[in-house]
PDB file as gemmi writes it, atoms N, CA and C in Angstrom:
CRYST1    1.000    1.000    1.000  90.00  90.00  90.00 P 1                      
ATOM      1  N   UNK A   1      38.129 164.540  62.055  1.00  0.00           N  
ATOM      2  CA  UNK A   1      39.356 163.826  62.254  1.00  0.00           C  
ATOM      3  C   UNK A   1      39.676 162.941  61.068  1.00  0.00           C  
ATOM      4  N   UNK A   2      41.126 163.322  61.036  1.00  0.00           N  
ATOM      5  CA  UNK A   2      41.494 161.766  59.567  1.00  0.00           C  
ATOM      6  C   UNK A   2      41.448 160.566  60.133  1.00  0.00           C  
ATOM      7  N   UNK A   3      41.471 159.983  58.982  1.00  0.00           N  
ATOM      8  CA  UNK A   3      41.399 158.440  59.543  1.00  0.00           C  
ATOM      9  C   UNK A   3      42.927 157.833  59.723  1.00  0.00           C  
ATOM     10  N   UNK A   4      43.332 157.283  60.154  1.00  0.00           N  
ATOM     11  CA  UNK A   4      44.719 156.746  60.411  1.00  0.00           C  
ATOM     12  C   UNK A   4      44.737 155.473  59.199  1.00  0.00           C  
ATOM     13  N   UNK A   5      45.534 155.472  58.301  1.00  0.00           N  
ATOM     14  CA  UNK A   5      45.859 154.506  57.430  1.00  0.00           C  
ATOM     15  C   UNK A   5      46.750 153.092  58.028  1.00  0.00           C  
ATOM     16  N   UNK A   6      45.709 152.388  58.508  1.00  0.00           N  
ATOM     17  CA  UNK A   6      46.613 150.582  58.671  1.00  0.00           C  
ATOM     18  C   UNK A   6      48.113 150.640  58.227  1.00  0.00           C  
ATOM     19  N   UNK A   7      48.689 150.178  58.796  1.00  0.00           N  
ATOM     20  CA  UNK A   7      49.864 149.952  58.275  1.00  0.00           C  
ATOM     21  C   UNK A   7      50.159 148.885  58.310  1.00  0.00           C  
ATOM     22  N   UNK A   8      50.567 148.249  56.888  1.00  0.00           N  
ATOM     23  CA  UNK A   8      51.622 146.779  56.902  1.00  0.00           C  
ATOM     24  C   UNK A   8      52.087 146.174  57.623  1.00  0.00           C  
ATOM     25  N   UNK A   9      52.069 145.650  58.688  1.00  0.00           N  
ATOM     26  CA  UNK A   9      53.155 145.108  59.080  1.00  0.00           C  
ATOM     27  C   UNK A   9      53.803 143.928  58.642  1.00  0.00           C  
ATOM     28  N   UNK A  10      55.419 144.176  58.273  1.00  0.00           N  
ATOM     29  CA  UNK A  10      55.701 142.804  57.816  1.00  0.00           C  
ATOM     30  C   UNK A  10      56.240 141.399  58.770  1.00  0.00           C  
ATOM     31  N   UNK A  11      55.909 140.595  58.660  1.00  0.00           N  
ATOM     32  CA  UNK A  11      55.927 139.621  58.976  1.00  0.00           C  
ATOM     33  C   UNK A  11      57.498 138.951  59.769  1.00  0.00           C  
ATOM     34  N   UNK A  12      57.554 139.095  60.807  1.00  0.00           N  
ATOM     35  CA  UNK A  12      59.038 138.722  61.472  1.00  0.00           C  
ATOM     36  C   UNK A  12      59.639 137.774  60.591  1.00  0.00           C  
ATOM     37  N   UNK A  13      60.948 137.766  60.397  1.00  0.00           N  
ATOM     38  CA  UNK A  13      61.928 137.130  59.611  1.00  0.00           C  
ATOM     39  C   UNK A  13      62.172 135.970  60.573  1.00  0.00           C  
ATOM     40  N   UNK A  14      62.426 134.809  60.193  1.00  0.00           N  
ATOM     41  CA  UNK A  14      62.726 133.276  60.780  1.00  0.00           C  
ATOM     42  C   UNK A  14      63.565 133.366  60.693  1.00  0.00           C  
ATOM     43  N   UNK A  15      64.695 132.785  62.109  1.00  0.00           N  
ATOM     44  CA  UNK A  15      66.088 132.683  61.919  1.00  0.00           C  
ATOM     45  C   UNK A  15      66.411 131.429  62.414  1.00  0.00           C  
ATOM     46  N   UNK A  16      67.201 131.009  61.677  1.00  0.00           N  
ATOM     47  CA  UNK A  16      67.530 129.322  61.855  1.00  0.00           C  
ATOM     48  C   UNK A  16      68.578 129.547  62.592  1.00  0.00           C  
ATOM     49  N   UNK A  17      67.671 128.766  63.792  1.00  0.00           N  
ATOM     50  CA  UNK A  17      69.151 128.684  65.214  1.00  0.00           C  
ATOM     51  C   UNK A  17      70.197 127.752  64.881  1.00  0.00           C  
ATOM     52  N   UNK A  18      71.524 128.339  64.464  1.00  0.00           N  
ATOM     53  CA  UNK A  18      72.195 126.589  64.155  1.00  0.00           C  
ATOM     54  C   UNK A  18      72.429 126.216  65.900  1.00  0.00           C  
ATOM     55  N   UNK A  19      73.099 124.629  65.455  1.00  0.00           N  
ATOM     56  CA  UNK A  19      72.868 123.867  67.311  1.00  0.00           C  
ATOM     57  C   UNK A  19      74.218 124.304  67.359  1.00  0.00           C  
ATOM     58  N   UNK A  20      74.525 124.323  68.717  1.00  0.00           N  
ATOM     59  CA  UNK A  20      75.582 125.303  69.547  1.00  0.00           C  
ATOM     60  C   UNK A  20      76.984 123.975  69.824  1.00  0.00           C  
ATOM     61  N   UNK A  21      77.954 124.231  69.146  1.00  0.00           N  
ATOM     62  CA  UNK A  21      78.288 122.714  69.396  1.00  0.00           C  
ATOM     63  C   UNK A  21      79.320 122.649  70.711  1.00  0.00           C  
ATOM     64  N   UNK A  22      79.004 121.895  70.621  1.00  0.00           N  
ATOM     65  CA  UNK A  22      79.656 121.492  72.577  1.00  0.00           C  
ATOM     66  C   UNK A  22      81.440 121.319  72.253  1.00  0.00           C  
ATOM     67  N   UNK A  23      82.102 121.888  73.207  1.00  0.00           N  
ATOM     68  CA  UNK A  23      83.413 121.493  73.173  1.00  0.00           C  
ATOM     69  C   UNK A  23      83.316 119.623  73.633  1.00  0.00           C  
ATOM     70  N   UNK A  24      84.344 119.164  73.111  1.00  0.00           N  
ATOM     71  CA  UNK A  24      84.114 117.558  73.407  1.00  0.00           C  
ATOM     72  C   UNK A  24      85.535 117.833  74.163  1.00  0.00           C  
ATOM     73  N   UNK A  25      85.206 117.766  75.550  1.00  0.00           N  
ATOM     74  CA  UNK A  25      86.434 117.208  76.844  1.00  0.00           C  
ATOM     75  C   UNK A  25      86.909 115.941  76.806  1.00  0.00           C  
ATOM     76  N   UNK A  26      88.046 116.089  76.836  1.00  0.00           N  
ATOM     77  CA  UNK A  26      88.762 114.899  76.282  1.00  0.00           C  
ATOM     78  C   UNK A  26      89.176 114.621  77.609  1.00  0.00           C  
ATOM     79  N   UNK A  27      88.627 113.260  77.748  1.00  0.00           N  
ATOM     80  CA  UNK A  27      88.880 112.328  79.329  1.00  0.00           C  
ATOM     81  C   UNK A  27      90.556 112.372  79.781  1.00  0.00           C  
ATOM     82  N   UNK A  28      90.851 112.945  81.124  1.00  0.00           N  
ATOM     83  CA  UNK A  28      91.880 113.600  82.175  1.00  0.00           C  
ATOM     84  C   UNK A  28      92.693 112.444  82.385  1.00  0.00           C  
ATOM     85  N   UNK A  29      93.914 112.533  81.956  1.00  0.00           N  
ATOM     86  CA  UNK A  29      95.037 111.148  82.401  1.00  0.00           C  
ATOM     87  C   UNK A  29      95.556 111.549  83.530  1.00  0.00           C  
ATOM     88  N   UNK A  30      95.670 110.205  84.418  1.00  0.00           N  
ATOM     89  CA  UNK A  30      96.365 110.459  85.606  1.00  0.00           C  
ATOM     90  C   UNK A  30      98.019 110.579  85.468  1.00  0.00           C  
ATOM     91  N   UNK A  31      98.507 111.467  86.506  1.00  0.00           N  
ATOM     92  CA  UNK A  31      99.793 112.306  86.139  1.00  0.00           C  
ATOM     93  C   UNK A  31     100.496 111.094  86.371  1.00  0.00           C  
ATOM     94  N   UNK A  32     101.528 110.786  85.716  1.00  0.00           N  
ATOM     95  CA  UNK A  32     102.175 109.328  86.211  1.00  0.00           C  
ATOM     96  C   UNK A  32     103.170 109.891  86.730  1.00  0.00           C  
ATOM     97  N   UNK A  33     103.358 110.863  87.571  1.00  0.00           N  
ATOM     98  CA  UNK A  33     104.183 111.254  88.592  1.00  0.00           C  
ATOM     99  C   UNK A  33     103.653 111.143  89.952  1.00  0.00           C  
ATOM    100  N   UNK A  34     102.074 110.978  89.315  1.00  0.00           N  
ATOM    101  CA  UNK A  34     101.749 110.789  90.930  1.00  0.00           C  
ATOM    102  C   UNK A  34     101.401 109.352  91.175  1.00  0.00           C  
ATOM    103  N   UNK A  35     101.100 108.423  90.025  1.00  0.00           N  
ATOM    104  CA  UNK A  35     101.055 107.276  90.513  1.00  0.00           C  
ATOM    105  C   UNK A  35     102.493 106.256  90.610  1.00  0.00           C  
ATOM    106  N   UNK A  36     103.335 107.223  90.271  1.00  0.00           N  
ATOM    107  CA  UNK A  36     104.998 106.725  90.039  1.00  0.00           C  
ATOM    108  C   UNK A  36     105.146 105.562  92.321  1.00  0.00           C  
ATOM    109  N   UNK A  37     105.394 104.746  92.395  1.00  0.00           N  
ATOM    110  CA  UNK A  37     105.376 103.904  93.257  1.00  0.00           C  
ATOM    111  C   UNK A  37     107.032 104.802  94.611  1.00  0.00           C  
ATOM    112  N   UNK A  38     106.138 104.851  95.869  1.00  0.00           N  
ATOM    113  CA  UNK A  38     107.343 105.839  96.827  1.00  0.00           C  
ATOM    114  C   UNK A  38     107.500 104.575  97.892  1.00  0.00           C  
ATOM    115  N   UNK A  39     108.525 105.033  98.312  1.00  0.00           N  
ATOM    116  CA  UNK A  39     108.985 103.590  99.502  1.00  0.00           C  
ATOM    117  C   UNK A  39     109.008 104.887 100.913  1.00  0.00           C  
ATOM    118  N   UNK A  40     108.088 103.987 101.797  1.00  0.00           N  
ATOM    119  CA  UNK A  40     108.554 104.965 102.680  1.00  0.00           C  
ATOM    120  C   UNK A  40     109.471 104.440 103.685  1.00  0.00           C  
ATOM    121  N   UNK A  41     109.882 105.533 104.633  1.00  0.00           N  
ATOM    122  CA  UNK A  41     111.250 105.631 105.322  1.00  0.00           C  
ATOM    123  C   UNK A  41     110.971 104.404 106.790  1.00  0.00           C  
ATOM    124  N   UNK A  42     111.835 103.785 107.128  1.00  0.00           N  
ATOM    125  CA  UNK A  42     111.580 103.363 108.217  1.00  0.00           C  
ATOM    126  C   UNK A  42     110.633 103.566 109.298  1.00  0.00           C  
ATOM    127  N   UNK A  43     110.654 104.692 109.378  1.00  0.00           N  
ATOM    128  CA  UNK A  43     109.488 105.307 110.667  1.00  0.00           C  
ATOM    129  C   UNK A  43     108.311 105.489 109.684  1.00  0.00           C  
ATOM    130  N   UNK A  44     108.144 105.511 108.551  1.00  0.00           N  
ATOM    131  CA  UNK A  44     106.684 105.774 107.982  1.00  0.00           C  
ATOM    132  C   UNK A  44     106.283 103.967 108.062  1.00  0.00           C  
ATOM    133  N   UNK A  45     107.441 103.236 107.589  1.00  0.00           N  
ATOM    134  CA  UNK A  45     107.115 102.043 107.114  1.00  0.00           C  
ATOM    135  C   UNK A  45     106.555 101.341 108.098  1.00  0.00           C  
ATOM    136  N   UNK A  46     106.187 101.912 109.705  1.00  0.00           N  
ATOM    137  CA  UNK A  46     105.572 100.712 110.913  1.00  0.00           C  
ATOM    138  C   UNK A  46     104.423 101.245 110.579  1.00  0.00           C  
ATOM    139  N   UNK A  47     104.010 102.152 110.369  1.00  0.00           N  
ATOM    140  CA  UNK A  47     102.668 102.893 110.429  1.00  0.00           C  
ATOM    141  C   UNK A  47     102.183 102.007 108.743  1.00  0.00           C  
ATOM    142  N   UNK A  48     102.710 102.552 107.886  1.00  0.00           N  
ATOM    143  CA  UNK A  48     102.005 102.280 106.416  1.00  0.00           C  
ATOM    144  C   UNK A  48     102.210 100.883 105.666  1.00  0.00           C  
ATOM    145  N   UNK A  49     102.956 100.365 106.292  1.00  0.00           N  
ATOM    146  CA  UNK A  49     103.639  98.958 105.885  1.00  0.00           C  
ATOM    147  C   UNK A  49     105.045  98.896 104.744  1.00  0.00           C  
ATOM    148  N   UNK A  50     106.059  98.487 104.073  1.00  0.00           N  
ATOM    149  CA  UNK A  50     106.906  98.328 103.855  1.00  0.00           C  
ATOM    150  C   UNK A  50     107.118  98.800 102.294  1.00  0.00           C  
ATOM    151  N   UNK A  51     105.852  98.458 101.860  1.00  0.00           N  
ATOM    152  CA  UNK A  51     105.864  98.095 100.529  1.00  0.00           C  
ATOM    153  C   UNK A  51     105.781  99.942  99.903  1.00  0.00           C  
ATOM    154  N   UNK A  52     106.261  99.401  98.742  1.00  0.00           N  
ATOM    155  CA  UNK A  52     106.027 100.954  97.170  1.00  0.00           C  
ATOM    156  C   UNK A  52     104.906 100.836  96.991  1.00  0.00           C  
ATOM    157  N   UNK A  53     104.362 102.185  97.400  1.00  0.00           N  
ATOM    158  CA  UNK A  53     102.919 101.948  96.438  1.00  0.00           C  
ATOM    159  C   UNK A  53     102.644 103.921  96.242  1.00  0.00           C  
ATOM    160  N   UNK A  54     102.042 104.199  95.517  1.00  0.00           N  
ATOM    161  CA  UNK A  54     101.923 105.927  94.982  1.00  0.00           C  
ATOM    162  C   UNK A  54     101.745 106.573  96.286  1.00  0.00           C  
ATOM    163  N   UNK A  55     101.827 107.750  96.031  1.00  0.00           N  
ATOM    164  CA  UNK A  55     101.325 109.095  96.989  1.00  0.00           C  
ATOM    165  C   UNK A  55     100.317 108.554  97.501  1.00  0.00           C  
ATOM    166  N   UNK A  56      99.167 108.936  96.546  1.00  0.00           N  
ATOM    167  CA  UNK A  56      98.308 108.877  97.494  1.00  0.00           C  
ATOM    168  C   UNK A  56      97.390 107.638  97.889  1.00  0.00           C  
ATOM    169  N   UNK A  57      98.141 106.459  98.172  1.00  0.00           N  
ATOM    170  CA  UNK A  57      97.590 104.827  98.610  1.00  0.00           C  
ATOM    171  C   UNK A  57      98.822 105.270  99.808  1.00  0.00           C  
ATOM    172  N   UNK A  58      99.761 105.944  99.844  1.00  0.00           N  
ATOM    173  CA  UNK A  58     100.506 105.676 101.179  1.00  0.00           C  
ATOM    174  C   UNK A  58      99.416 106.805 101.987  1.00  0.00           C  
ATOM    175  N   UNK A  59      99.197 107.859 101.730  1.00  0.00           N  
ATOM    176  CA  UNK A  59      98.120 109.220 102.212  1.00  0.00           C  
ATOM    177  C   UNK A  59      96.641 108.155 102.849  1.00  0.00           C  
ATOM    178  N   UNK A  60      96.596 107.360 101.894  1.00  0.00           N  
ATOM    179  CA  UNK A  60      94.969 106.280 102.542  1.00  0.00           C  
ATOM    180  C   UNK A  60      95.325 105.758 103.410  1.00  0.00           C  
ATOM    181  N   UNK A  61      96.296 104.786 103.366  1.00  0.00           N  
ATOM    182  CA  UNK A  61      96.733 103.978 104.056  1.00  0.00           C  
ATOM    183  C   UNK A  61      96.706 104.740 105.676  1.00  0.00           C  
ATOM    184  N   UNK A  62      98.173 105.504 105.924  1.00  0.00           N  
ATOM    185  CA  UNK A  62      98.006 106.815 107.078  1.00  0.00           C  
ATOM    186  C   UNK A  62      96.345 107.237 107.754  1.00  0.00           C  
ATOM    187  N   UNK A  63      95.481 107.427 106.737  1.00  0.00           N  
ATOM    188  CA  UNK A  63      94.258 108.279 107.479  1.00  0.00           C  
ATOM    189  C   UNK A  63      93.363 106.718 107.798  1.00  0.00           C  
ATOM    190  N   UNK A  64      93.958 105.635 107.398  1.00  0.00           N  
ATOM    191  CA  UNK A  64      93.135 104.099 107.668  1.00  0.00           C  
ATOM    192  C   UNK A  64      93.946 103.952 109.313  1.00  0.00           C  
ATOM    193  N   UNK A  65      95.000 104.170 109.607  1.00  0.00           N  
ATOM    194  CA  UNK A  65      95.870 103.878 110.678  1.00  0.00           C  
ATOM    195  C   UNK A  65      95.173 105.152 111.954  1.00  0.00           C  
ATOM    196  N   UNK A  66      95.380 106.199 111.272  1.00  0.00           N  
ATOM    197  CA  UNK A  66      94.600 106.994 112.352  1.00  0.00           C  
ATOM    198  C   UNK A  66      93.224 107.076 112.738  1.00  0.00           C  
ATOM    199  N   UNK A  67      92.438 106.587 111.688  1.00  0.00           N  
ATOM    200  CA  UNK A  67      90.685 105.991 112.087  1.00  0.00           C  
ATOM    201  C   UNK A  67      90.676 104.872 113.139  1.00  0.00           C  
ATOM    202  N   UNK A  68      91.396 104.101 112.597  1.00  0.00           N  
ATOM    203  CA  UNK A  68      91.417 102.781 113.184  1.00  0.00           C  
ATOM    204  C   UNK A  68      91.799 102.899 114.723  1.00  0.00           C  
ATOM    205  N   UNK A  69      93.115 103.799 115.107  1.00  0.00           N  
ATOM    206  CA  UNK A  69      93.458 103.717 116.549  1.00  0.00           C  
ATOM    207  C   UNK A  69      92.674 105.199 117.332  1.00  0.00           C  
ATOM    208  N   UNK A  70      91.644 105.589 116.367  1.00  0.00           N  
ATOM    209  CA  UNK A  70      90.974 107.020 116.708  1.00  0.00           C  
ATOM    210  C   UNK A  70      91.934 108.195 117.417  1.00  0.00           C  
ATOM    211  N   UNK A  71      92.588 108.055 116.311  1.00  0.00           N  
ATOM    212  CA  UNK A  71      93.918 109.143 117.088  1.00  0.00           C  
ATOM    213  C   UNK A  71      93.385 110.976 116.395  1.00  0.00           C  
ATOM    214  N   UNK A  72      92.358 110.700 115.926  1.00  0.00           N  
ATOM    215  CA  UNK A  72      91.591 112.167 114.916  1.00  0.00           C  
ATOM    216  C   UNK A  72      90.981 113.004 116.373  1.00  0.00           C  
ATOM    217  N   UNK A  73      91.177 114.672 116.501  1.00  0.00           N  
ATOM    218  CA  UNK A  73      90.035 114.830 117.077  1.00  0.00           C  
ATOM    219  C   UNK A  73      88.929 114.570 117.508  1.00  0.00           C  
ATOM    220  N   UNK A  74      88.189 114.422 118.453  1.00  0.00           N  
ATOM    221  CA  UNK A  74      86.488 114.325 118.347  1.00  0.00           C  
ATOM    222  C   UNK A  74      85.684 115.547 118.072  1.00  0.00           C  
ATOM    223  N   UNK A  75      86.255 116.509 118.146  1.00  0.00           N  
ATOM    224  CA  UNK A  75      85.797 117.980 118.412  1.00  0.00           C  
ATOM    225  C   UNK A  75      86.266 118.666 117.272  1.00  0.00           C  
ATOM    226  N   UNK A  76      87.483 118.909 116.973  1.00  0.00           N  
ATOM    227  CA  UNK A  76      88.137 119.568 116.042  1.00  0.00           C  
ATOM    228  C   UNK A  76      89.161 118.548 114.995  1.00  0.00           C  
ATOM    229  N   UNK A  77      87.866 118.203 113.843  1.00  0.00           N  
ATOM    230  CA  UNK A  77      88.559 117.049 112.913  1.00  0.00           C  
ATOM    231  C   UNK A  77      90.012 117.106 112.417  1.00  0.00           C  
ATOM    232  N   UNK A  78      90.286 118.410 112.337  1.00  0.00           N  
ATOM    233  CA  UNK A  78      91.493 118.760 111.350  1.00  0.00           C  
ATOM    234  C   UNK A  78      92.550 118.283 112.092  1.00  0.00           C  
ATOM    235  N   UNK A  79      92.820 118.136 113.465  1.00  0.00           N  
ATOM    236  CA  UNK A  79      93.502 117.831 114.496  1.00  0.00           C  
ATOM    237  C   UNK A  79      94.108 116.534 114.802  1.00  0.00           C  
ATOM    238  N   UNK A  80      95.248 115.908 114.118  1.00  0.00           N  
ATOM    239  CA  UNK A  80      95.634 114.365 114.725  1.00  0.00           C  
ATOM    240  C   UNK A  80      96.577 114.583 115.699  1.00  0.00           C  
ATOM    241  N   UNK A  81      95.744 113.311 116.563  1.00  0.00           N  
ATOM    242  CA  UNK A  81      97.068 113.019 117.858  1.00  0.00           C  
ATOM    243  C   UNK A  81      97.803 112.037 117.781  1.00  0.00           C  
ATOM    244  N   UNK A  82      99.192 112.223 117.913  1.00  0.00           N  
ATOM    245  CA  UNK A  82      99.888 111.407 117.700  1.00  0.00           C  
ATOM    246  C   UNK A  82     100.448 110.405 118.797  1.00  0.00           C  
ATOM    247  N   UNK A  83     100.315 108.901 118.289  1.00  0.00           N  
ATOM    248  CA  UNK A  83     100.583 108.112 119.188  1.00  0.00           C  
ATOM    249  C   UNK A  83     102.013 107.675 118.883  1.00  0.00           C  
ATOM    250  N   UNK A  84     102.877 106.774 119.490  1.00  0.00           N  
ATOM    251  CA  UNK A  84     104.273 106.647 119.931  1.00  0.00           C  
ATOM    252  C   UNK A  84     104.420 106.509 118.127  1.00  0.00           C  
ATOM    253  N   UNK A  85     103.977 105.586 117.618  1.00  0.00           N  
ATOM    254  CA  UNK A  85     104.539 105.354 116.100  1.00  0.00           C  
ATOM    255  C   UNK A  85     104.621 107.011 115.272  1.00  0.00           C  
ATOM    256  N   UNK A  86     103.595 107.790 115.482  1.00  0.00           N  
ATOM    257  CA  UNK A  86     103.120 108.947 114.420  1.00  0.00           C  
ATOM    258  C   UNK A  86     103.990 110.109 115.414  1.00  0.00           C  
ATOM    259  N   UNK A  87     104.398 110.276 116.321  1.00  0.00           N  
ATOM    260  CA  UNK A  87     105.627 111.258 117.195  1.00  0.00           C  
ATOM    261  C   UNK A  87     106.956 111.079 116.588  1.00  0.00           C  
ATOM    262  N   UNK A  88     107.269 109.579 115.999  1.00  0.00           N  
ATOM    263  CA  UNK A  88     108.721 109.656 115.291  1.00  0.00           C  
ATOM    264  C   UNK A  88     108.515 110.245 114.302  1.00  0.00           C  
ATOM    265  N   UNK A  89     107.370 110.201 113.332  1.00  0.00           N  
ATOM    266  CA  UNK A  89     107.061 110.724 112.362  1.00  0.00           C  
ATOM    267  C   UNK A  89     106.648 112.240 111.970  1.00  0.00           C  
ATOM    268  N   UNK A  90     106.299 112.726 113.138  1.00  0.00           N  
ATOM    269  CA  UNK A  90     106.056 113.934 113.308  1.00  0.00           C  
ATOM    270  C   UNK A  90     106.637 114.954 114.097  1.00  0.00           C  
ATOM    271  N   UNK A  91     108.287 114.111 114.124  1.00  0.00           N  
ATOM    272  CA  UNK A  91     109.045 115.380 115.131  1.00  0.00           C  
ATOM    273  C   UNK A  91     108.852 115.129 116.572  1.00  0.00           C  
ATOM    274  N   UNK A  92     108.384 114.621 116.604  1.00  0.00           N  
ATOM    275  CA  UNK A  92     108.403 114.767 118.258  1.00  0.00           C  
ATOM    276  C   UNK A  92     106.982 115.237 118.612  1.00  0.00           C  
ATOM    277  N   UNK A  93     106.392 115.738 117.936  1.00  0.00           N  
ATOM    278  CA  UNK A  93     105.129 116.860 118.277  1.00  0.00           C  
ATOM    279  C   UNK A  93     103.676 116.071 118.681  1.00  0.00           C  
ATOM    280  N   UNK A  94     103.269 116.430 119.252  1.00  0.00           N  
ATOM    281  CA  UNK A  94     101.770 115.173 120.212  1.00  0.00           C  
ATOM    282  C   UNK A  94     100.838 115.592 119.152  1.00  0.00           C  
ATOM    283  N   UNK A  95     100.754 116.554 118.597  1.00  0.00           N  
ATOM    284  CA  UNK A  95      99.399 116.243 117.547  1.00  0.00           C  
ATOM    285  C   UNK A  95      99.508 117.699 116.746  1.00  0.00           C  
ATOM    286  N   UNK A  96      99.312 117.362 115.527  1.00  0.00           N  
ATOM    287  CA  UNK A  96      99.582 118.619 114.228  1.00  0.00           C  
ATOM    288  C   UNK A  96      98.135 118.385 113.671  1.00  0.00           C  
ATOM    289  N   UNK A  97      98.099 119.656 112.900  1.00  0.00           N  
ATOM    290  CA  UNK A  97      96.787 119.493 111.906  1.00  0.00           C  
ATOM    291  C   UNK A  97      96.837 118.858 110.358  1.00  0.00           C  
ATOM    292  N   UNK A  98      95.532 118.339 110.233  1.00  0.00           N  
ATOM    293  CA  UNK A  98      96.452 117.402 108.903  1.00  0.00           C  
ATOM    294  C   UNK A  98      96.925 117.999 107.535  1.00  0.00           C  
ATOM    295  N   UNK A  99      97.022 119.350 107.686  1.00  0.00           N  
ATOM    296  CA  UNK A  99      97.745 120.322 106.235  1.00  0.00           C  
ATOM    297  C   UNK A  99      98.909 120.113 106.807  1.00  0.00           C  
ATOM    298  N   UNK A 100      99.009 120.079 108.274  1.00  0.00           N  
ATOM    299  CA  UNK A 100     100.863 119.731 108.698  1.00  0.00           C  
ATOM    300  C   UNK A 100     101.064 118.550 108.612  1.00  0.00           C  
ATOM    301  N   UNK A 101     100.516 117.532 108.613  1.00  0.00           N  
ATOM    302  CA  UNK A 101     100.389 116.094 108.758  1.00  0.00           C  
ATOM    303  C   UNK A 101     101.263 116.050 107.328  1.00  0.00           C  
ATOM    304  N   UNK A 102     100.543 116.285 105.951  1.00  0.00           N  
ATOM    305  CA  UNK A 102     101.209 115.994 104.837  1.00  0.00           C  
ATOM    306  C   UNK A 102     102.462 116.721 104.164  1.00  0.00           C  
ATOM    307  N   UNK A 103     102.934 117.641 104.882  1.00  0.00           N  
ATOM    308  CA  UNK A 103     103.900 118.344 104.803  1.00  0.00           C  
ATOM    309  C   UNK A 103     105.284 117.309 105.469  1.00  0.00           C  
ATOM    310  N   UNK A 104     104.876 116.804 106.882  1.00  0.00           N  
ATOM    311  CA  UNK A 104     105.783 115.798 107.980  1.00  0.00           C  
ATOM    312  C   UNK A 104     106.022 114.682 107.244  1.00  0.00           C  
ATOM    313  N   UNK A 105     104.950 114.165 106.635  1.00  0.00           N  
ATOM    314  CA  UNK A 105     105.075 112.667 106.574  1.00  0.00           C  
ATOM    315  C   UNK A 105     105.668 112.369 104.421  1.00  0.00           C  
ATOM    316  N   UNK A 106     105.948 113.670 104.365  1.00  0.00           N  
ATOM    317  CA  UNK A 106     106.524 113.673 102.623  1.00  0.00           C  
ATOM    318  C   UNK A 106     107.844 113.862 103.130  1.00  0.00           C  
ATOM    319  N   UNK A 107     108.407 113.991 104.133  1.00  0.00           N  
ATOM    320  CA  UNK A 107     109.821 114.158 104.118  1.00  0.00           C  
ATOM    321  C   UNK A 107     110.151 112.719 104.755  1.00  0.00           C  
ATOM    322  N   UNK A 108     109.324 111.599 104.957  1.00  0.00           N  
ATOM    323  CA  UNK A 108     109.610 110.028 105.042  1.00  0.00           C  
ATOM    324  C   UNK A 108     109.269 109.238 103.734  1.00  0.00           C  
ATOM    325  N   UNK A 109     108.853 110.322 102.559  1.00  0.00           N  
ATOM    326  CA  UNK A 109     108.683 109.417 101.495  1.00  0.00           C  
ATOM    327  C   UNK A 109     109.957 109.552 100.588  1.00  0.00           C  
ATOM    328  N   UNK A 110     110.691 108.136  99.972  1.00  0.00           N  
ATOM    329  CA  UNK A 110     111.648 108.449  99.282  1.00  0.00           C  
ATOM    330  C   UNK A 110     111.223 108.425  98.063  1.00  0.00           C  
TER     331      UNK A 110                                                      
END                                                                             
């Protein structure tokens, strides 16, 4: 039998990882359409109080009024019942879900 001749092997080539550079996210301004100040309508205004204040501080305000008089489901959260103030506000209707809730209560925001 021949002998098998060694072979060279050459030596792996080094590759310089360059560093991977990060996109730099540039910090998100709030839309000043949404913090633009809404008055709501008479029938919103017993529930939320009188005053201008943005979308969504009148939206807090509302889900502070319905915690408070536990007018939320116990069973099925999505569900508010409406008491005499939140029925003017909601048509007439005894209790909507709250994707309908914010649909009702934007047609009392001016």
């Amino acid at each position: 039998m021949a002998k098998k001749k060694a072979t060279k092997s050459k030596p792996a080539k080094k590759t310089v990882k360059k560093a991977a550079k990060k996109a730099v996210k540039k910090k998100r301004k709030a839309n000043p359409a949404l913090m633009k100040p809404v008055t709501p309508s008479s029938l919103l205004a017993v529930v939320v109080g009188p005053k201008p204040a943005p979308r969504g501080q009148m939206t807090k305000r509302l889900w502070d009024y319905i915690k408070k008089n536990k007018l939320q489901d116990k069973v099925k959260k999505t569900m508010i019942h409406a008491d005499e103030n939140l029925k003017a506000i909601f048509g007439g209707k005894k209790s909507v879900s709250m994707f309908e809730m914010t649909k009702l209560v934007s047609k009392h925001i001016k």
